[in-house]
PDB file of N, CA, C and O in Angstrom, chain B, residues numbered from 101:
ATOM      1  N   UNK B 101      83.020  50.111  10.777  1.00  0.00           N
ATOM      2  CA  UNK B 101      81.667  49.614  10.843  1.00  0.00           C
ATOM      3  C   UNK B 101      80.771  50.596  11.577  1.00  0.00           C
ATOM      4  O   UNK B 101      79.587  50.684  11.252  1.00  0.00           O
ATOM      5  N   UNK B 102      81.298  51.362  12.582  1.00  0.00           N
ATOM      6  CA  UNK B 102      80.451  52.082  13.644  1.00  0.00           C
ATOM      7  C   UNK B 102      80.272  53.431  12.798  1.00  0.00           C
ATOM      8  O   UNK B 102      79.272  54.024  12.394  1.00  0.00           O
ATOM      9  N   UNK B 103      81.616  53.667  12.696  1.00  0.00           N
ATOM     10  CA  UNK B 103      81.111  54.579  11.683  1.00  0.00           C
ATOM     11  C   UNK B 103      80.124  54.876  10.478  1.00  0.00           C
ATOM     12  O   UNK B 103      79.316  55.805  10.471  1.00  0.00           O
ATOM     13  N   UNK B 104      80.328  53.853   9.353  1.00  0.00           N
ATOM     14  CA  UNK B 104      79.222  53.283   8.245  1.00  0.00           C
ATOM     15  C   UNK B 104      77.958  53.595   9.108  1.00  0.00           C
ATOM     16  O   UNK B 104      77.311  54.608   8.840  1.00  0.00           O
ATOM     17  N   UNK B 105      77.672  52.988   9.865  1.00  0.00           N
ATOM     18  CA  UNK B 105      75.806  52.913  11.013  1.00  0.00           C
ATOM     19  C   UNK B 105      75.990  54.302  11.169  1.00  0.00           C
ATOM     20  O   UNK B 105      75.195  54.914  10.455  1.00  0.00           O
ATOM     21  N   UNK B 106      76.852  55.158  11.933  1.00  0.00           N
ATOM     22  CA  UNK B 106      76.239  56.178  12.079  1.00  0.00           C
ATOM     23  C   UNK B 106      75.812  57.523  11.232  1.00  0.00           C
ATOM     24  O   UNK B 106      74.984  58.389  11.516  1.00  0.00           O
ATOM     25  N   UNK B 107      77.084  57.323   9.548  1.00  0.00           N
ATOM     26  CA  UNK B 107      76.527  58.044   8.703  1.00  0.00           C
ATOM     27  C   UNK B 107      75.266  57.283   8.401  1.00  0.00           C
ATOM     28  O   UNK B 107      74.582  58.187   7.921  1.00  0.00           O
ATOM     29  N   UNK B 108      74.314  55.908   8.366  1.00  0.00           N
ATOM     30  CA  UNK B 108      73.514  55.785   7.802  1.00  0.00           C
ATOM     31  C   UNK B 108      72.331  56.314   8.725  1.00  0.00           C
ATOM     32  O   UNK B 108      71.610  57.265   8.424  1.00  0.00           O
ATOM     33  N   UNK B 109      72.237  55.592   9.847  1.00  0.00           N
ATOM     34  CA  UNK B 109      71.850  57.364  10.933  1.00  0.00           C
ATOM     35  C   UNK B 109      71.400  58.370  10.337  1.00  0.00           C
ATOM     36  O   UNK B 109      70.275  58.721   9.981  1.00  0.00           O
ATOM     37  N   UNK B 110      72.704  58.917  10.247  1.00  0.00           N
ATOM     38  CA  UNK B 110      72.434  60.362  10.274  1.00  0.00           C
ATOM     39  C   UNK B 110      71.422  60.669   8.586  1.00  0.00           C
ATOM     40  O   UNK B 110      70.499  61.441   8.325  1.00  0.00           O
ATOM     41  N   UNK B 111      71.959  59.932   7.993  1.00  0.00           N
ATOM     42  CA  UNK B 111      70.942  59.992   6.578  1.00  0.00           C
ATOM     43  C   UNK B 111      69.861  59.885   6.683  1.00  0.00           C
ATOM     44  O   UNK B 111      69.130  60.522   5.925  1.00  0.00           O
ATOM     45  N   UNK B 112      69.425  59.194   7.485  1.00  0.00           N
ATOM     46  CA  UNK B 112      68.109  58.000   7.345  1.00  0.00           C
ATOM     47  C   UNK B 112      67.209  59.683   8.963  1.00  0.00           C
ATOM     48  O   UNK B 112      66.030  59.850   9.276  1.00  0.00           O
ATOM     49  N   UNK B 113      68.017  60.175   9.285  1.00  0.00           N
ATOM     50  CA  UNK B 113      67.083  61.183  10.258  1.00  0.00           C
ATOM     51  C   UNK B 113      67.349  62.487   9.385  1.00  0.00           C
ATOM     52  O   UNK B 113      66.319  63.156   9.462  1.00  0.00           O
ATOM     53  N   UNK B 114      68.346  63.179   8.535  1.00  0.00           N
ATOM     54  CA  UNK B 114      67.712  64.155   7.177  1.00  0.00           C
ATOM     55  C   UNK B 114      66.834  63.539   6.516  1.00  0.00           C
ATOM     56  O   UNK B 114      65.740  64.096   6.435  1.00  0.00           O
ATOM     57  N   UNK B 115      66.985  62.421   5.943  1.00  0.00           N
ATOM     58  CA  UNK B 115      66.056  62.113   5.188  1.00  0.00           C
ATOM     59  C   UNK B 115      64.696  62.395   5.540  1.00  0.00           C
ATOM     60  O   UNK B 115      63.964  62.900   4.689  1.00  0.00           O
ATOM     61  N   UNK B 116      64.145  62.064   6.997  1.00  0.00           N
ATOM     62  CA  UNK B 116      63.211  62.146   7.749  1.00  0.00           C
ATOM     63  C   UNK B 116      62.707  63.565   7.808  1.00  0.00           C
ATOM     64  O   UNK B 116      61.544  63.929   7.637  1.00  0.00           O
ATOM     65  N   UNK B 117      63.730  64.289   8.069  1.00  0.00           N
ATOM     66  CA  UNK B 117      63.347  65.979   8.633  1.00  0.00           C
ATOM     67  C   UNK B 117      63.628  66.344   7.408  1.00  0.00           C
ATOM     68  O   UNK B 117      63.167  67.481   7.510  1.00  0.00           O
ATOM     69  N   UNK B 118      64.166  66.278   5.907  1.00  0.00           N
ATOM     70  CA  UNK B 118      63.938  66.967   4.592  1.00  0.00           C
ATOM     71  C   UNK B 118      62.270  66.731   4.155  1.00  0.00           C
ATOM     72  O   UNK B 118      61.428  67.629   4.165  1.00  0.00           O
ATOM     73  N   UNK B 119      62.071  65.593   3.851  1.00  0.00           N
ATOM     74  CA  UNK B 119      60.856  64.737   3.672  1.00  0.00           C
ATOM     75  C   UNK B 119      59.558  65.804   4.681  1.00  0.00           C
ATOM     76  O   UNK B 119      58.736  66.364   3.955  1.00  0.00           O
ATOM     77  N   UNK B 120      59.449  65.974   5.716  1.00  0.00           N
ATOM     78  CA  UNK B 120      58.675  66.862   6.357  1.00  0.00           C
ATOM     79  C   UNK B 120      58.774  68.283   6.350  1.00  0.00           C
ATOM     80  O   UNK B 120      58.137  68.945   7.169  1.00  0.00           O
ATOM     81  N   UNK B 121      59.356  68.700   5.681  1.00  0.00           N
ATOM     82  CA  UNK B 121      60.060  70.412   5.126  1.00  0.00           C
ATOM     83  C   UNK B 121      59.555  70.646   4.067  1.00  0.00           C
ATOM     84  O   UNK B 121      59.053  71.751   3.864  1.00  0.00           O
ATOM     85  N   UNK B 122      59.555  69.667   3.121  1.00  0.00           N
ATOM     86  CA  UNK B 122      60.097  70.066   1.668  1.00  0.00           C
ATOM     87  C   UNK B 122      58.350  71.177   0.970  1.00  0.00           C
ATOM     88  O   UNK B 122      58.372  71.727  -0.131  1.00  0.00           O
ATOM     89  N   UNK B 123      57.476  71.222   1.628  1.00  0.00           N
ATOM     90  CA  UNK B 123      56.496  71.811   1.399  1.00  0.00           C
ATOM     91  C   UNK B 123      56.532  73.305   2.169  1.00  0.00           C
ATOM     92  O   UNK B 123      55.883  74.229   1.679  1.00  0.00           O
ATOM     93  N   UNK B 124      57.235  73.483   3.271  1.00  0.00           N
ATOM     94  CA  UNK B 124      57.654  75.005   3.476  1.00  0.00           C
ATOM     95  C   UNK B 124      58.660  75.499   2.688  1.00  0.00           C
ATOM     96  O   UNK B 124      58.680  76.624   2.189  1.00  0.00           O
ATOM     97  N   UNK B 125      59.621  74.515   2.564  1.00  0.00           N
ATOM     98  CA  UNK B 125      61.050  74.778   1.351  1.00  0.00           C
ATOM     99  C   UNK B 125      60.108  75.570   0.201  1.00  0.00           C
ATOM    100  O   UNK B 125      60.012  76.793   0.093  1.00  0.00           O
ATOM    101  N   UNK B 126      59.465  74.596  -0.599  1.00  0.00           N
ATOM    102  CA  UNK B 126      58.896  75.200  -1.928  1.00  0.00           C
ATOM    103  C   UNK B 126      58.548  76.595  -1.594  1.00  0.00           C
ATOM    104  O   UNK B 126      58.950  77.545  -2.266  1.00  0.00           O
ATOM    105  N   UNK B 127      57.408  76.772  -0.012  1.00  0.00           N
ATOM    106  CA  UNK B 127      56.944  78.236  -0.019  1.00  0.00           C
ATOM    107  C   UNK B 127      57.763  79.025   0.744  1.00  0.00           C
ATOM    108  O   UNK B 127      57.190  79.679   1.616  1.00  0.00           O
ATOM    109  N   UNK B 128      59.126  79.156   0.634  1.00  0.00           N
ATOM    110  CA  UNK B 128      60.029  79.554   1.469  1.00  0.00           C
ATOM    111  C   UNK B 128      59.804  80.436   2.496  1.00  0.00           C
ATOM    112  O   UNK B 128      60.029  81.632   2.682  1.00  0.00           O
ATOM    113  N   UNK B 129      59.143  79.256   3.314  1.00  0.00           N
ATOM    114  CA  UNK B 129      59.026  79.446   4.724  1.00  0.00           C
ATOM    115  C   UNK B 129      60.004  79.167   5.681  1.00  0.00           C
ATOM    116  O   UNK B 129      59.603  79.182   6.844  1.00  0.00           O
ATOM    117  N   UNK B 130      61.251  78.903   5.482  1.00  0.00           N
ATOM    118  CA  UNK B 130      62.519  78.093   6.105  1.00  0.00           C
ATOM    119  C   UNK B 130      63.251  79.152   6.363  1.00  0.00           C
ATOM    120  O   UNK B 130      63.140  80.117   5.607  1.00  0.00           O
ATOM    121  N   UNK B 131      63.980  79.198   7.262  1.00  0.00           N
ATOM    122  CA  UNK B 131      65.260  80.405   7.445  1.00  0.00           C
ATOM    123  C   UNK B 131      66.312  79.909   6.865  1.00  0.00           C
ATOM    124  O   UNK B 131      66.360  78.680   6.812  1.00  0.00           O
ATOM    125  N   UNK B 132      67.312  80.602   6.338  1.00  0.00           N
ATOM    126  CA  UNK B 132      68.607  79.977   6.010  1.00  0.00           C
ATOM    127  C   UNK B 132      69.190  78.623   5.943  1.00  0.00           C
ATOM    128  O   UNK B 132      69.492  77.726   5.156  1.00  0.00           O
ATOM    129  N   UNK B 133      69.187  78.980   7.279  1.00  0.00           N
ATOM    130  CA  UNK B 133      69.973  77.484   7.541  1.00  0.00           C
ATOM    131  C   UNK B 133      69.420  76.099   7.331  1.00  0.00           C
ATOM    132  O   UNK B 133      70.015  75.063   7.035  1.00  0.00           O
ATOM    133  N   UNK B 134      67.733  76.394   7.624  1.00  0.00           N
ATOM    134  CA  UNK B 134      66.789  74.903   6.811  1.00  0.00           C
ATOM    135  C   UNK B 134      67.176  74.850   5.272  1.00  0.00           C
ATOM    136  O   UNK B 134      67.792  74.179   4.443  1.00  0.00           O
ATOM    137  N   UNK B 135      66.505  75.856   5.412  1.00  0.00           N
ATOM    138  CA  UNK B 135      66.447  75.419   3.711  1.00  0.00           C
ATOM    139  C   UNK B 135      67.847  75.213   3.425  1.00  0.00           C
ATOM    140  O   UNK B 135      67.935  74.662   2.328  1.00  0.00           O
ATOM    141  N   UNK B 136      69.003  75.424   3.955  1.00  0.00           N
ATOM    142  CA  UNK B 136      70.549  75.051   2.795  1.00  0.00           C
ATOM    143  C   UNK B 136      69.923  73.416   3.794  1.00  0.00           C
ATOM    144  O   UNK B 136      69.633  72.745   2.804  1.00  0.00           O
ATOM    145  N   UNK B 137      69.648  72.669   4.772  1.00  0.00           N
ATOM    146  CA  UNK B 137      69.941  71.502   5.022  1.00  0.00           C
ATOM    147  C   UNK B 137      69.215  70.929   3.930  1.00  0.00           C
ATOM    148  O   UNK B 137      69.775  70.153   3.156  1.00  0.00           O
ATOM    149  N   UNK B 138      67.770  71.313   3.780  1.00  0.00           N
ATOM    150  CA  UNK B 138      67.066  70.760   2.532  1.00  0.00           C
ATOM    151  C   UNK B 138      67.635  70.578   1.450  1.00  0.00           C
ATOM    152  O   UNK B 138      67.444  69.394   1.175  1.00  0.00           O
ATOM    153  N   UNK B 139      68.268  71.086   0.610  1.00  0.00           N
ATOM    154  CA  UNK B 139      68.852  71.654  -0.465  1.00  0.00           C
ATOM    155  C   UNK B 139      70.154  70.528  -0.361  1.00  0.00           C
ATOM    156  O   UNK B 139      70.523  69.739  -1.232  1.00  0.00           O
ATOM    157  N   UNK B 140      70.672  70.722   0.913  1.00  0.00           N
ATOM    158  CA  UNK B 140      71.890  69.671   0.796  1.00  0.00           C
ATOM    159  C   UNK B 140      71.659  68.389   0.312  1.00  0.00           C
ATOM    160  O   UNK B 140      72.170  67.670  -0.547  1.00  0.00           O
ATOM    161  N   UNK B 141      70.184  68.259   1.592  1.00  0.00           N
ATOM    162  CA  UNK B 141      70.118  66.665   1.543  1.00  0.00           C
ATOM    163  C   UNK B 141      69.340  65.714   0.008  1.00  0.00           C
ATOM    164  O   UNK B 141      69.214  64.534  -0.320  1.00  0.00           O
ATOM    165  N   UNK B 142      68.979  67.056  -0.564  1.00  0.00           N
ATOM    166  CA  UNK B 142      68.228  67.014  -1.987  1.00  0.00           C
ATOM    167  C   UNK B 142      69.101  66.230  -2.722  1.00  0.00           C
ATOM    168  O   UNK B 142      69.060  65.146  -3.305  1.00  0.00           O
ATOM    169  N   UNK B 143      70.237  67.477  -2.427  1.00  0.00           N
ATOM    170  CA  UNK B 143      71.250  66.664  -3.698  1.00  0.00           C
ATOM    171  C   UNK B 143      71.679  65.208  -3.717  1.00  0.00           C
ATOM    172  O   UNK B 143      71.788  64.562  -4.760  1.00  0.00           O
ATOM    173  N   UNK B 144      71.932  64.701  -2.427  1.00  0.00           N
ATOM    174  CA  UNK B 144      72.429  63.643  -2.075  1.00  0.00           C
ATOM    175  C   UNK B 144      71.150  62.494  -2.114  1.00  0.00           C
ATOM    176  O   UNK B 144      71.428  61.310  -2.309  1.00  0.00           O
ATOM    177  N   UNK B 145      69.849  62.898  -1.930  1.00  0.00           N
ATOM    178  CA  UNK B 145      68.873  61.412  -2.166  1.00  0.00           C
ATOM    179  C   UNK B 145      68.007  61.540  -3.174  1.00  0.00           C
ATOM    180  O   UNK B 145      66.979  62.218  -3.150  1.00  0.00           O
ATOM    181  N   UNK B 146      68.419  60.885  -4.076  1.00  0.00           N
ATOM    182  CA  UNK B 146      67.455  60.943  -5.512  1.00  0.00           C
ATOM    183  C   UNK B 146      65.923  60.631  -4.855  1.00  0.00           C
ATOM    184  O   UNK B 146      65.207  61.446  -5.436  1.00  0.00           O
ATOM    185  N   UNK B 147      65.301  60.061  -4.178  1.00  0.00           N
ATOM    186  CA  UNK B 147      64.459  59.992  -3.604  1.00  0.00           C
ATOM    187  C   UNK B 147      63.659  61.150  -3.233  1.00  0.00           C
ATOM    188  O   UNK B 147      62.497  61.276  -3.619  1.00  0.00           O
ATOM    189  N   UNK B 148      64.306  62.078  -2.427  1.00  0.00           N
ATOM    190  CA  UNK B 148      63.825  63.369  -2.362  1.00  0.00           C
ATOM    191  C   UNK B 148      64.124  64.051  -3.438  1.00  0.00           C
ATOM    192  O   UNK B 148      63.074  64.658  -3.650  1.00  0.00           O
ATOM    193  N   UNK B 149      64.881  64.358  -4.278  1.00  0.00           N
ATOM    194  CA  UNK B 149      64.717  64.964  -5.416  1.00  0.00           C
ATOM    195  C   UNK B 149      63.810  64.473  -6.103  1.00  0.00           C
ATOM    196  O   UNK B 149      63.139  65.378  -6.599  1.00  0.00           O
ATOM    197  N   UNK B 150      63.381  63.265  -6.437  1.00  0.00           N
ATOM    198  CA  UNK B 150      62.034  63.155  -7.318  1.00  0.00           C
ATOM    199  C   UNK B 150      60.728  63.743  -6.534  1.00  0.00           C
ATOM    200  O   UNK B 150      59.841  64.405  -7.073  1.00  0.00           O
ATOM    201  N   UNK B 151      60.773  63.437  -5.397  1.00  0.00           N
ATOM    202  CA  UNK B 151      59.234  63.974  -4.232  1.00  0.00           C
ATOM    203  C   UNK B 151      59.328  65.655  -4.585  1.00  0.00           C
ATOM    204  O   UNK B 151      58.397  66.230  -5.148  1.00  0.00           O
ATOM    205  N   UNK B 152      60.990  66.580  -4.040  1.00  0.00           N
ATOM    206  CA  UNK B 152      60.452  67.720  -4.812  1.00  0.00           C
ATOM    207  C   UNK B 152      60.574  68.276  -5.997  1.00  0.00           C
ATOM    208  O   UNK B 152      60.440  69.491  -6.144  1.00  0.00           O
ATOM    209  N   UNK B 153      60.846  67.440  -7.003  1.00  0.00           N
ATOM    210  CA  UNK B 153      60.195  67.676  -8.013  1.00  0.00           C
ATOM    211  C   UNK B 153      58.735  67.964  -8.739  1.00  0.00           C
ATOM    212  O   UNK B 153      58.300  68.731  -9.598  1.00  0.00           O
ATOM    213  N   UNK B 154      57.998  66.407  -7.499  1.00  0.00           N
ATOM    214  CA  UNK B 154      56.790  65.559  -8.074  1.00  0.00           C
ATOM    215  C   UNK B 154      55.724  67.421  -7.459  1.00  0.00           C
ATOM    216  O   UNK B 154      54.885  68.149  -7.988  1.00  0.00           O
ATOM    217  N   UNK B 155      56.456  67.398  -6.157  1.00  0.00           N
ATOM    218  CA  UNK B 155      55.982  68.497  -5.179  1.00  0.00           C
ATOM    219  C   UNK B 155      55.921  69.991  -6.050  1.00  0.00           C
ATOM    220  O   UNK B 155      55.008  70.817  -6.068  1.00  0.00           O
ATOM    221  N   UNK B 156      57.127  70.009  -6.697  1.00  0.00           N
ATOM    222  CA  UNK B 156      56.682  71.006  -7.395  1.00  0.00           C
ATOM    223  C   UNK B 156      55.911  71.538  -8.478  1.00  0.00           C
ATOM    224  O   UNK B 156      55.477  72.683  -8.596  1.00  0.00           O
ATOM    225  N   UNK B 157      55.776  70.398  -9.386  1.00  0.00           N
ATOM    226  CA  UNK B 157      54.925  70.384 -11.048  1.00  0.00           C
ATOM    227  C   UNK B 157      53.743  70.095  -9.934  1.00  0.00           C
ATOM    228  O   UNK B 157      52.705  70.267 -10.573  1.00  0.00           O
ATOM    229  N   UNK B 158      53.362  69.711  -8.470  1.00  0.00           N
ATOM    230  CA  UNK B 158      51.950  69.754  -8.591  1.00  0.00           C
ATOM    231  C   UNK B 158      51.819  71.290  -7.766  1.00  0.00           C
ATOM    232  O   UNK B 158      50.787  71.936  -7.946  1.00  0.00           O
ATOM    233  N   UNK B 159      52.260  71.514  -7.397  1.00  0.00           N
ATOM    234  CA  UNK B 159      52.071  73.216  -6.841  1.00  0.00           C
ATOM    235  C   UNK B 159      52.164  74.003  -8.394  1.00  0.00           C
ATOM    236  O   UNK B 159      51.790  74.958  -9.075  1.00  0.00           O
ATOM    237  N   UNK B 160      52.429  73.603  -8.374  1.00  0.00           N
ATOM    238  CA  UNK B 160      52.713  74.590 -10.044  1.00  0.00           C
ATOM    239  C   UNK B 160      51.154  74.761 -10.560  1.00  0.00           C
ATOM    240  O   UNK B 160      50.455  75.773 -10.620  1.00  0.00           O
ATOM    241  N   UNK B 161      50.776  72.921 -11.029  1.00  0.00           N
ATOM    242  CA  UNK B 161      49.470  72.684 -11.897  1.00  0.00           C
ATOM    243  C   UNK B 161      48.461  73.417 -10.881  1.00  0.00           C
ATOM    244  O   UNK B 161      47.738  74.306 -11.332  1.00  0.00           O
ATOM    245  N   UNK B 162      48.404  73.118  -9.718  1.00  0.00           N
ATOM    246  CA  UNK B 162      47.332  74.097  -8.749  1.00  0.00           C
ATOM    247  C   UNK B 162      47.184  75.613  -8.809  1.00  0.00           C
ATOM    248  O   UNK B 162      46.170  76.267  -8.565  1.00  0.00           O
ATOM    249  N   UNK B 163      48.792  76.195  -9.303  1.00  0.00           N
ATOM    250  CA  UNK B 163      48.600  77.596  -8.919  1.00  0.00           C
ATOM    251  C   UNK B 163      47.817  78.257 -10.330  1.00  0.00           C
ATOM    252  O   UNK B 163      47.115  79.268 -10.361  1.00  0.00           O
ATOM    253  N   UNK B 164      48.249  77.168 -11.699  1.00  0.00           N
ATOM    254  CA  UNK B 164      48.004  77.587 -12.757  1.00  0.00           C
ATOM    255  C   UNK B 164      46.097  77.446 -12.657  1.00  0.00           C
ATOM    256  O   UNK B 164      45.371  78.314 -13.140  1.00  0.00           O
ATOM    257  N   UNK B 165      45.646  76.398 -12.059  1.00  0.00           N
ATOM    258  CA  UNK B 165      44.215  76.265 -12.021  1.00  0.00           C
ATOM    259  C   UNK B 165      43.712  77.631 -11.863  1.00  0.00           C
ATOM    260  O   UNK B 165      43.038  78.068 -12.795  1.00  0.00           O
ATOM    261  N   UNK B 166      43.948  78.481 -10.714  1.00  0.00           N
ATOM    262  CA  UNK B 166      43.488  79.526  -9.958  1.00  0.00           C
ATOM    263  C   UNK B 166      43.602  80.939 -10.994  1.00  0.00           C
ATOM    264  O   UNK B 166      43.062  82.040 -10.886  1.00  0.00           O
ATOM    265  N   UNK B 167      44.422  80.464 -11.891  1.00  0.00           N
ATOM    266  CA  UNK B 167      44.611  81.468 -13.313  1.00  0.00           C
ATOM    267  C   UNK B 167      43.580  81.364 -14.543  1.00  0.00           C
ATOM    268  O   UNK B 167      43.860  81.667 -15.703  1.00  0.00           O
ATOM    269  N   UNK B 168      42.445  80.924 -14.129  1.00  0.00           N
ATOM    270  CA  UNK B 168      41.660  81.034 -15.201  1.00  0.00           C
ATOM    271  C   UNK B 168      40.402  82.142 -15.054  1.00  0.00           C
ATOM    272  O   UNK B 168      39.570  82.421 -14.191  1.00  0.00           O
ATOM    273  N   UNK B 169      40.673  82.501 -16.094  1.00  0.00           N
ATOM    274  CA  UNK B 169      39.300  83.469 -16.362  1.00  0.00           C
ATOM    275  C   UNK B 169      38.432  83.448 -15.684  1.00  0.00           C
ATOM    276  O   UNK B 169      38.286  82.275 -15.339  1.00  0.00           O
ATOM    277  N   UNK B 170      37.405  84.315 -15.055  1.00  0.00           N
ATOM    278  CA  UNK B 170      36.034  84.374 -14.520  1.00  0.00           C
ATOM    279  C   UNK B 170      34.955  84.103 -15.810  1.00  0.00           C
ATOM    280  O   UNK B 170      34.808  84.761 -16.840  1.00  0.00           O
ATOM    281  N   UNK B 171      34.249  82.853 -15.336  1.00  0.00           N
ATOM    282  CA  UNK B 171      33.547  82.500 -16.712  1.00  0.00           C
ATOM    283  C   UNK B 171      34.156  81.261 -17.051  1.00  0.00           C
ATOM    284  O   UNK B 171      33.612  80.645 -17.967  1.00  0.00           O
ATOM    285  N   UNK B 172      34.970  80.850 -16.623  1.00  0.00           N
ATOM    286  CA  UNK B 172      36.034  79.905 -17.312  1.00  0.00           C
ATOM    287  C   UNK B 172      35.345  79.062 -16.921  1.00  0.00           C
ATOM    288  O   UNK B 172      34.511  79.377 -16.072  1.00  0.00           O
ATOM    289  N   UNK B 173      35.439  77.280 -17.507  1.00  0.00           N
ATOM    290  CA  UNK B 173      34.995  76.297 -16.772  1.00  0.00           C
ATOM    291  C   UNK B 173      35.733  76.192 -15.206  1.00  0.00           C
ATOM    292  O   UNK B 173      36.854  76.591 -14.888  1.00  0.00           O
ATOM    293  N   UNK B 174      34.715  75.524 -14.365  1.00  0.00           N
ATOM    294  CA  UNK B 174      35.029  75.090 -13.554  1.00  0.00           C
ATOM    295  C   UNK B 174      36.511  74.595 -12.965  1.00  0.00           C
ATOM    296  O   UNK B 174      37.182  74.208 -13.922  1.00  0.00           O
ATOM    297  N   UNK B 175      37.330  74.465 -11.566  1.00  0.00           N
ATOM    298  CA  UNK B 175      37.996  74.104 -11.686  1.00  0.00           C
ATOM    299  C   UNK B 175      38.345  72.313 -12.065  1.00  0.00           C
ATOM    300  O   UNK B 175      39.260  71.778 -12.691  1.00  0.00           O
ATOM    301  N   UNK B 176      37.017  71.714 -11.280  1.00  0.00           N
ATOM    302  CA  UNK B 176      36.785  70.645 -12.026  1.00  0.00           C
ATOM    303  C   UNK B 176      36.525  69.611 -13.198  1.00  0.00           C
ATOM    304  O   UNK B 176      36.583  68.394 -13.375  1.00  0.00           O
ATOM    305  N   UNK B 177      36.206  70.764 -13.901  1.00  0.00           N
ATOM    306  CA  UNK B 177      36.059  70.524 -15.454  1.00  0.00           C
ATOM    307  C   UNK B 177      37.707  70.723 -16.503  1.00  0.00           C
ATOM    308  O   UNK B 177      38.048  70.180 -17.554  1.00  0.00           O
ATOM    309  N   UNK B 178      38.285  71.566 -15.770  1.00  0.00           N
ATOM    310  CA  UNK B 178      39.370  71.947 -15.739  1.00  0.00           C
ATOM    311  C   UNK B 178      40.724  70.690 -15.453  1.00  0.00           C
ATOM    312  O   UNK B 178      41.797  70.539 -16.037  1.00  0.00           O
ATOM    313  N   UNK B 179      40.277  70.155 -14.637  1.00  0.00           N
ATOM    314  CA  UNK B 179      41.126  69.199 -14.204  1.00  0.00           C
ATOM    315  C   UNK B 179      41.061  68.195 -15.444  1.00  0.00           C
ATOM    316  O   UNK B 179      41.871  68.014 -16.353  1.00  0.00           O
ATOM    317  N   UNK B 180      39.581  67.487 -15.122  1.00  0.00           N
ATOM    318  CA  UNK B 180      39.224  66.554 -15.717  1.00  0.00           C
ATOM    319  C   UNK B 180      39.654  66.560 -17.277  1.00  0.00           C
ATOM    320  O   UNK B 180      40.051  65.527 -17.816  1.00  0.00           O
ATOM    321  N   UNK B 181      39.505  68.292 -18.247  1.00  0.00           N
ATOM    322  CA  UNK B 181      40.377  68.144 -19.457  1.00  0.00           C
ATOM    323  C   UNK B 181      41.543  67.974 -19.259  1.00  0.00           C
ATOM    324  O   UNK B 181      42.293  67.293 -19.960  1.00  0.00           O
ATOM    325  N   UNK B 182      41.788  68.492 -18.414  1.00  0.00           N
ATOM    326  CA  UNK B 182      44.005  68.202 -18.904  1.00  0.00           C
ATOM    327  C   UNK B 182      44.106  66.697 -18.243  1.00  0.00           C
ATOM    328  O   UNK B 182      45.267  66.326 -18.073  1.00  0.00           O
ATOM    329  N   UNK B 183      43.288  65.959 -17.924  1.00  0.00           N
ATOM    330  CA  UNK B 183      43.725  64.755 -17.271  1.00  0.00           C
ATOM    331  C   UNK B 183      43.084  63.820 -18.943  1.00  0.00           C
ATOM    332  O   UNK B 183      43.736  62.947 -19.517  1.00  0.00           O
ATOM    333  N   UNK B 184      42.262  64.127 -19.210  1.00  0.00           N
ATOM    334  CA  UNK B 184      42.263  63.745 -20.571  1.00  0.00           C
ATOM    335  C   UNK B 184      42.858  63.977 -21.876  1.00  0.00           C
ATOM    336  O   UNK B 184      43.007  63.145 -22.771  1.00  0.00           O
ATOM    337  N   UNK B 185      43.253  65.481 -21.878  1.00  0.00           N
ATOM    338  CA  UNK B 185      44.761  65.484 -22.409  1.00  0.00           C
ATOM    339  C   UNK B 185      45.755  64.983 -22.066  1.00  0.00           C
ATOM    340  O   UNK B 185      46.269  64.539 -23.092  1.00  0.00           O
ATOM    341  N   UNK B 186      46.576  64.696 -20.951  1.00  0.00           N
ATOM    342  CA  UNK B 186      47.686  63.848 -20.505  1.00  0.00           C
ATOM    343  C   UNK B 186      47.711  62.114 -21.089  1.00  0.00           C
ATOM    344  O   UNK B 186      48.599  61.341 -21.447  1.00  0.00           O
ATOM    345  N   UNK B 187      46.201  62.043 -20.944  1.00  0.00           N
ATOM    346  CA  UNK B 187      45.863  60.424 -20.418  1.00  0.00           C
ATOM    347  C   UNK B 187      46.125  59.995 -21.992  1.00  0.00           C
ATOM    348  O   UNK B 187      46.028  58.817 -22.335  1.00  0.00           O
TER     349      UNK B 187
END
């Protein structure tokens, strides 16, 4: 029993400290040893694997914004089509 509580513990405080990382993780700002805890604890909570997932397709859609032509519409106008394409 003591045991069970304290792996859930220990989950429930990675979970905590992955969850507050996972945005230096993406810009690998982490030394080694973070980022493998990130990475570990990824695998193990579908929870955080969907956040950096969600974390990554939106760093992604942002970096692609900043890739448009000079002249191009707006980045706002920009948004607003692909949100009407999606929608």
């Amino acid at each position: 029993m003591i045991s069970r509580t304290l792996q859930s513990l220990r989950f429930l405080r990675e979970h905590r400290w992955t969850t507050a990382h996972l945005s230096e993780y993406i810009d690998r700002e982490l030394e080694e040893p973070q980022s493998e805890r990130v990475a570990e604890h990824v695998r193990l909570c579908p929870e955080c694997h969907r956040m950096l997932a969600t974390l990554r397709r939106t760093v992604s859609g942002l970096r692609a914004l900043r890739d448009h032509p000079p002249g191009a519409p707006g980045v706002a106008d920009g948004v607003l089509g692909r949100i009407r394409e999606e929608g």
